[in-house]
N, C-alpha and C positions, 0 to 999 in steps of 0.2 A: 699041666695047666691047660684047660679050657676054653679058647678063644674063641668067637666068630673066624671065619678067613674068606666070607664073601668079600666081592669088589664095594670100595667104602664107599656109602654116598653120596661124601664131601666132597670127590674131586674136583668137579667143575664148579663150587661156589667161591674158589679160594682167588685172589689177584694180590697183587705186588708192587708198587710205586715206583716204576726205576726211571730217571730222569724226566718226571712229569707226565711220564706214561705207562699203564697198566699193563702188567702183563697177567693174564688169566690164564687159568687150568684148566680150559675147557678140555686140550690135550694135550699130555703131558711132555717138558721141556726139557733139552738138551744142553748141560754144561758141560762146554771142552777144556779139557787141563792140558795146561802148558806152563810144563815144570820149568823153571828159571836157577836149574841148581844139575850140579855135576852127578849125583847121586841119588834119583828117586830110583826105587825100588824098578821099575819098569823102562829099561836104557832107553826104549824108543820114543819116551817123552821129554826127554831130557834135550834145553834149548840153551844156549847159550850167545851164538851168534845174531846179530840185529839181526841180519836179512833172515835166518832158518827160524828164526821169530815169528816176522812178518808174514812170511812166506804159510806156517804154521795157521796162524790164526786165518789169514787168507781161506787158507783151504780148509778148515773148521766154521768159518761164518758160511762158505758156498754150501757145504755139503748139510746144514741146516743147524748148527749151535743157534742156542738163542743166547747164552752165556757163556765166554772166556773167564775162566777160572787162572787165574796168574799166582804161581806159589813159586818164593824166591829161597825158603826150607825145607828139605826133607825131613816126612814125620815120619817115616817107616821105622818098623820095633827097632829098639835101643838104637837108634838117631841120637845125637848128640844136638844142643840145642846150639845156633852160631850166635854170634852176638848181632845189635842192633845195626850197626852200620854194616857189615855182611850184607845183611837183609835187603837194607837201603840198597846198598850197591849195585846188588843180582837185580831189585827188583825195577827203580825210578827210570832208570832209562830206557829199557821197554817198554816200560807202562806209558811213557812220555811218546814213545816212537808211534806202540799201536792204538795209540788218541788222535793224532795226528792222521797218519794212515785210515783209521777206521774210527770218523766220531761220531757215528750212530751206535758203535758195537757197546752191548753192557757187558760189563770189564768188572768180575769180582776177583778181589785180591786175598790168598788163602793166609793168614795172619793173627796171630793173636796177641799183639803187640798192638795198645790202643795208638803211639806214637807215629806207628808206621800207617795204620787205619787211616790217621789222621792227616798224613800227608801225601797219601795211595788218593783219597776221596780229593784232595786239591789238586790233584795231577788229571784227575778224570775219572778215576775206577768209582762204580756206579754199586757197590755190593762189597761188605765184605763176609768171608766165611772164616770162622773162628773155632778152630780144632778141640780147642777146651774150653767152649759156652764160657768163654767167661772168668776159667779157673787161673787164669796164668800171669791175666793182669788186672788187678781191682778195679780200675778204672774204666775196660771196656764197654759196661753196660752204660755208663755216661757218657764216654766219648760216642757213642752209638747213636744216642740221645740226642748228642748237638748235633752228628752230621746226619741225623735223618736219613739215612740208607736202608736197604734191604740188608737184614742181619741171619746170616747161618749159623744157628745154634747147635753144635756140635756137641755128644755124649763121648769123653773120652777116661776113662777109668787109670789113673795115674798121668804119666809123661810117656811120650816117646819111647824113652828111654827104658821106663820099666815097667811099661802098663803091661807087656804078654808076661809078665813074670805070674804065674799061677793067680788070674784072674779067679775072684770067686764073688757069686752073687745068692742072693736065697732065693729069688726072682726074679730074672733078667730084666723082664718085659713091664713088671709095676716098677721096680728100683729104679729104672733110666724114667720114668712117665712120672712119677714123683718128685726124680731131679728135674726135668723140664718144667712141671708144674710151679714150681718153685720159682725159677727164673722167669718162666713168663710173667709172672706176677709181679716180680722186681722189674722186668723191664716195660712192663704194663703201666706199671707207678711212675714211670722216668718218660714215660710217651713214645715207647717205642713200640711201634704194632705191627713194620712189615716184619716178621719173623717167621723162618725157615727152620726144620726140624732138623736134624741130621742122626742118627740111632749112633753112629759111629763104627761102620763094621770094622772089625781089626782092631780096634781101639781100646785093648785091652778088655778082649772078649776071645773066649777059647772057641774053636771050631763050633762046638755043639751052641753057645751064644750067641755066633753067628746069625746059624740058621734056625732059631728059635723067634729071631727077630725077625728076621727074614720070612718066615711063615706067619707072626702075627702085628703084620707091619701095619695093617689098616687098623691096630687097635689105638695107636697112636696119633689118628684124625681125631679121637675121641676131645684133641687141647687145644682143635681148630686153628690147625697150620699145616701149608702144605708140608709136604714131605720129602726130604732129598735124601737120596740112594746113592753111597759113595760105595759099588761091587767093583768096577774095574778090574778085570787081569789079577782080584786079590788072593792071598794065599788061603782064603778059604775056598775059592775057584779050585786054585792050582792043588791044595791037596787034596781036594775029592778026584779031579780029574787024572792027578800024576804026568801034567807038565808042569814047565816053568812057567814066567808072566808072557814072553818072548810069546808062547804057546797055549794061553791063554780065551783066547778073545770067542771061542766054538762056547765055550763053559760060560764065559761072560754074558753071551746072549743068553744062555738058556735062562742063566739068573736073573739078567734083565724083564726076560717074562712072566718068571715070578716075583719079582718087583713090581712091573707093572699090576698084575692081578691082584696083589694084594693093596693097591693105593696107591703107588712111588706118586709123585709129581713132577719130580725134577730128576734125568739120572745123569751122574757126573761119569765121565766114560773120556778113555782115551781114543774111542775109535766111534767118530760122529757120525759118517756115512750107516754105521750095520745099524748103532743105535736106534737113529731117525728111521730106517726100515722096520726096526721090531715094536716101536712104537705104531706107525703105520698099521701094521697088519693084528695088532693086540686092540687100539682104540678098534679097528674095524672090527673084530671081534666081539669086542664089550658090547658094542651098539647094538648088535644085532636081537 
């Protein structure tokens, strides 16, 4: 396939509405995850206690998030799915604690249960990101609709569960840009406009899907929404590089850079200080 892979020249036209204030792409932003569950795939994210919560986000707002990413389920391959009160439980009363603590900070909640959206956005959370666009609960693109939030549209090919199961596509990069096209349009119809891309790396996409995506990522500006890069620590870092996630984060940046060159807008990252550096030194580059 034949792509452009110049830097796209949407990035700086795109903003965001999050609690009655714009956030723009002039240069691109930092979402930190703070996993709210026993078992994501990368141990060093994993929070469970209020204070290593607090303390967490604390030191992710200093060191330059613009967005806490709060996921109370692991989606990692074949993840089992918990049920709704699980969900609730891991997730309400941190989200309560770091509103409280932090009520400037924009708080997206990783979900795709329109239920919990719905009582994440009355608690305070400012964003939610939703792993399967949509797929998991009928209701999300309405429930989106009434609570007027910033919406991350996520491409995930199956469940958790069984999307790395011999993933196949005839074209990676039109397939996922025709499912988004599609939804935009449904949720266009329902009045929802802040919306966020998300390709879905790992999401039931084989290594070479990946980084297919990954190489023609700015074709994706083409449906006029920014772009979030979920590369963190992921197994398609770790098997090119041959460490663990633990070992990770050298590979992370490199891909970050090619994230950024290709378009990213938003990258979701367990480690906010390298990030914010390699943004730093990439927008200075671009400019020049």
């Amino acid at each position: 396939m034949q792509l452009g892979n110049e830097f796209s020249p949407f990035q700086n036209k795109y903003s965001i509405n999050c609690k009655g204030v714009l956030m723009d792409f002039s240069t691109p932003k930092i979402m930190g995850i703070v996993n709210l569950t026993p078992d994501s795939f990368f141990t060093r994210s994993r929070f469970q206690a209020e204070k290593e919560i607090l303390q967490q986000v604390e030191k992710m707002l200093e060191e330059g998030a613009d967005i806490i990413d709060l996921g109370a389920f692991s989606s990692r391959p074949n993840s089992d799915f918990i049920t709704e009160e699980e969900e609730k439980e891991r997730l309400l009363s941190p989200l309560k604690s770091i509103v409280k603590a932090f009520p400037e900070a924009v708080l997206s909640v990783d979900t795709y249960r329109c239920t919990i959206a719905t009582q994440a956005v009355s608690e305070g959370a400012t964003m939610i990101n939703d792993i399967s666009g949509g797929d998991l609960d009928d209701n999300m693109f309405e429930t989106i609709a009434t609570l007027q939030v910033p919406y991350v549209l996520m491409h995930m090919k199956g469940t958790p569960k069984t999307m790395q199961q011999a993933p196949v596509y005839e074209d990676v990069v039109k397939e996922i840009t025709k499912g988004f096209s599609a939804r935009l349009n449904r949720l266009n119809e329902l009045g929802v406009n802040d919306v966020i891309l998300d390709v879905g790396f790992g999401f039931g996409k084989t290594l070479e899907h990946n980084y297919t995506l990954l190489k023609h990522l700015n074709y994706f500006h083409s449906l006029g929404r920014p772009i979030l890069t979920g590369l963190s620590r992921k197994g398609m870092i770790q098997k090119i590089i041959g460490e663990s996630a633990e070992n990770a984060l050298n590979g992370t940046t490199a891909a970050h850079v090619l994230a950024l060159q290709n378009g990213a807008n938003i990258l979701r990252v367990h480690d906010v200080k390298e990030a914010k550096e390699t943004i730093q030194i990439v927008d200075f580059y671009q400019k020049q």
